[in-house]
N, C-alpha and C positions, 0 to 999 in steps of 0.2 A: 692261869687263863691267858693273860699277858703272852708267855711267852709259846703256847699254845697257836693263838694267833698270830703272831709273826711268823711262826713256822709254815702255819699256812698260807698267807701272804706270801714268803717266799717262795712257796710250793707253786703259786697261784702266777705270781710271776716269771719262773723258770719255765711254766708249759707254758705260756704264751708267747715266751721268746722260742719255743722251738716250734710252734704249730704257725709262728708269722715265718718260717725257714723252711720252704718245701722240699729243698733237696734234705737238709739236716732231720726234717720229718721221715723224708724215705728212708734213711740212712737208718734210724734208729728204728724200724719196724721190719725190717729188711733182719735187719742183727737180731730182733726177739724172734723174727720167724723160723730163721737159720738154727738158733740154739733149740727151738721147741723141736723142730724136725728133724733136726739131728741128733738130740737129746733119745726120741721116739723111735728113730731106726737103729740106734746104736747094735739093738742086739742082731737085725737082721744082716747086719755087714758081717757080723760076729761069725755071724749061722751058715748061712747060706749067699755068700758073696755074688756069687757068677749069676743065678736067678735073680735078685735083687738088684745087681746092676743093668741084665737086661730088661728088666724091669722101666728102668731110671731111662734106660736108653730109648726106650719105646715112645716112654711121656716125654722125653726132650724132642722126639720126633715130630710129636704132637703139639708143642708148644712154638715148635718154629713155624709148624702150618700156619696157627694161632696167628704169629705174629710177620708174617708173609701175606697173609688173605684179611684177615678179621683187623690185626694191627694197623698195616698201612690204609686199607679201607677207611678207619674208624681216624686216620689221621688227615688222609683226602678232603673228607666229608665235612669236619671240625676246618680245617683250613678252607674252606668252599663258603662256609657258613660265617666264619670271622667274613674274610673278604666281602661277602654278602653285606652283612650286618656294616662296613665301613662304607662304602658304596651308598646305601641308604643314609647314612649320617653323615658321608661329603652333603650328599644332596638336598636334606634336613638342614642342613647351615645355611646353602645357596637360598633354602627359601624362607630361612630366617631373617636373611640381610636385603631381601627383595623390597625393593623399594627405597628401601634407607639410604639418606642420601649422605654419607660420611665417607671419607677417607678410609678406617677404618672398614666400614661393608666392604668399600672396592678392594682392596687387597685379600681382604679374608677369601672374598668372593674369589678371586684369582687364584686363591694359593687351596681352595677346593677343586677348580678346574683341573690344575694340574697335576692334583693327587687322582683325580678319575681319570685322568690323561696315561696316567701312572697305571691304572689297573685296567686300560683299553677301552673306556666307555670317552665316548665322544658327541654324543649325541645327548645332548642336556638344555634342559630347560632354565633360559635366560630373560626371559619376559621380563621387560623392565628393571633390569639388573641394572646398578650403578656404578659404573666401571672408568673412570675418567681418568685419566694420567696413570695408566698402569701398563704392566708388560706383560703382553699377551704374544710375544715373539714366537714364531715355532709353534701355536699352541692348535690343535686339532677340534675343531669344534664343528665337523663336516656333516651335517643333518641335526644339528644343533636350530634350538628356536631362540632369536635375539629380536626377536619385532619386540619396538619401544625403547631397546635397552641405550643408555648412555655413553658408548665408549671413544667421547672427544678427547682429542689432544692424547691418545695412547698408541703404542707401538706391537704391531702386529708385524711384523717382519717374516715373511713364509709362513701367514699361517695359515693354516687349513678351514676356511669357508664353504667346501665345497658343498651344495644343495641346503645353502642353511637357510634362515626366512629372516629377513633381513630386513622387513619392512617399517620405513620407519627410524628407523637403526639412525641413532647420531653418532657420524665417524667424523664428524669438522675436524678437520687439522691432526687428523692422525696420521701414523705409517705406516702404509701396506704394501709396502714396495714387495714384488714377488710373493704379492696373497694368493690364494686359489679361489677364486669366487665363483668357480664354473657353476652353474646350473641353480646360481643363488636367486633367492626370491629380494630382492632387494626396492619393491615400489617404494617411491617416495622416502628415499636413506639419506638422508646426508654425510655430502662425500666434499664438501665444501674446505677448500683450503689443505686437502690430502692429498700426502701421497700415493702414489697411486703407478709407480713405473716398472712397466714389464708385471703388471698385474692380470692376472686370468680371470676374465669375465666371459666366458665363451657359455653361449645362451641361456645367460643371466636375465634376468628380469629385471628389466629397471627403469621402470614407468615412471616420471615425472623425480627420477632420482637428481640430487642439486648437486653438479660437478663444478661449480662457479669456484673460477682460479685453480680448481684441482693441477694433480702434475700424474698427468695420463700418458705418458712419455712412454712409446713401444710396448705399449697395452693391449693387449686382448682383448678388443669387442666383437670377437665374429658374434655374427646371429645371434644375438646381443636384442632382447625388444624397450629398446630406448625413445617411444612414444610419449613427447611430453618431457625430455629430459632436461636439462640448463647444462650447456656446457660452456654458458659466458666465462671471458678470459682464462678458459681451461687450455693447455697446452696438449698437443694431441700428435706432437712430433714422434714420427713415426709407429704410431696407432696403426692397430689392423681393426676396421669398422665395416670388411665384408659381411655382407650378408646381413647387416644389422636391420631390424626390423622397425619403421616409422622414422625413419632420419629422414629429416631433411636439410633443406640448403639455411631454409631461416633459423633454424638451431645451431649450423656452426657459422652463421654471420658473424658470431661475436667472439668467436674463440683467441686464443692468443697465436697458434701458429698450426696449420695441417700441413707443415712441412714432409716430407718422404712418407705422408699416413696413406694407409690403403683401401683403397674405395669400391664395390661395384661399379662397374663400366658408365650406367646412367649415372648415379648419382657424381660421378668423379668427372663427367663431364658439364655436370651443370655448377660443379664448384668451381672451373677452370673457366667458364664462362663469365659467371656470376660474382667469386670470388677469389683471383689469379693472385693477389697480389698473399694470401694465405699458403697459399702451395708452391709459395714463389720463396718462402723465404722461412 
């Protein structure tokens, strides 16, 4: 009995080491298949060779169809479906970490964007995402929703903001040198102590946005609606702010310098009036 059971055991453990080896599986079903069918036609090779081989030639005809139409289809599809299935489970994480305010979330959270960045989706949901001292360099978030989300004191260097909702959005002290913010909704974001040079804001929303000490240095605010904005001790040397909608003179009284920035005709004449020694230097 004893050694009855060992045998099986051993039996028991040799098929599990070859059913955990998929290729070593095929291999060996492949080899029983071969011997049975060639065991089976032996005689018709015997017999009647040239029928038999056209035979053989017809179904190999048919098997390339097989694996021409039905194969790559069935491989399309299965590839179509993983990618699906990953996509959904970056996404699933993003909103696992929402809220959480660790280290930890913020990275994970990061390192999901740019796997969906990876498979072309760019438009994700950030709603109060905690994102503070991270690298979002380069990263594509263009119709993306960040109202609420935390991402102070991080580096966004070229990234792609374009038409995102931004409201709200705390950027203190971050880097967006060369962002695209065109057509962002950004009411009330904190832009406080940011970079911010040769950034694209062109008819951005940015109602009552806090650019206090920003570095707006040959930035993009055409047609720009900046009703309500703070751009105390912001630097705006060589800013283009035509067209910007709700400027006025009492919001850049305080700025740090509108040296060579670009004005509408009226508004650039009441700054030259009102405040010469800004445009002076």
């Amino acid at each position: 009995m004893g050694f009855l059971q060992k045998r099986i055991k051993k039996w028991n453990e040799f098929y599990n080491s070859v059913i955990e080896k998929p290729l070593l599986t095929s291999a060996i079903v492949l080899l029983v298949v071969t011997i049975l069918v060639l065991g089976l036609s032996l005689r018709y090779y015997l017999r009647d060779f040239d029928t038999f081989i056209q035979q053989v030639l017809a179904e190999a005809h048919g098997m390339i169809f097989d694996i021409a139409v039905i194969g790559i289809l069935l491989v399309w599809l299965n590839q179509n479906g993983e990618k699906r299935q990953r996509i959904r489970t970056y996404k699933d994480e993003i909103d696992d970490f929402r809220l959480w305010e660790s280290e930890e979330a913020a990275f994970r959270t990061v390192g999901n964007i740019k796997r969906l960045n990876r498979h072309g989706i760019h438009d994700i949901n950030l709603v109060n995402c905690y994102l503070p001292r991270t690298n979002l360099n380069y990263a594509n978030l263009s119709g993306s929703n960040l109202n609420s989300a935390n991402i102070s004191q991080s580096s966004l260097i070229e990234a792609n903001l374009e038409n995102a909702r931004l409201n709200q959005t705390n950027f203190e002290n971050s880097n967006l040198n060369q962002a695209n913010l065109q057509g962002a909704y950004a009411s009330g974001a904190n832009f406080k102590d940011a970079f911010l040079i040769k950034a694209h804001f062109d008819s951005a929303f940015l109602i009552k946005a806090n650019f206090n000490n920003a570095f707006l240095m040959e930035s993009n605010l055409q047609n720009c609606y900046v009703m309500g904005a703070d751009f105390e001790n912001a630097s705006l040397y060589k800013a283009d702010l035509r067209g910007a909608k709700g400027l006025t003179v009492e919001q850049l009284s305080k700025v740090k310098t509108l040296y060579l920035a670009k004005f509408d005709d009226e508004i650039l004449e009441q700054i030259k009036t009102n405040l010469p020694e800004l445009v002076d230097t």
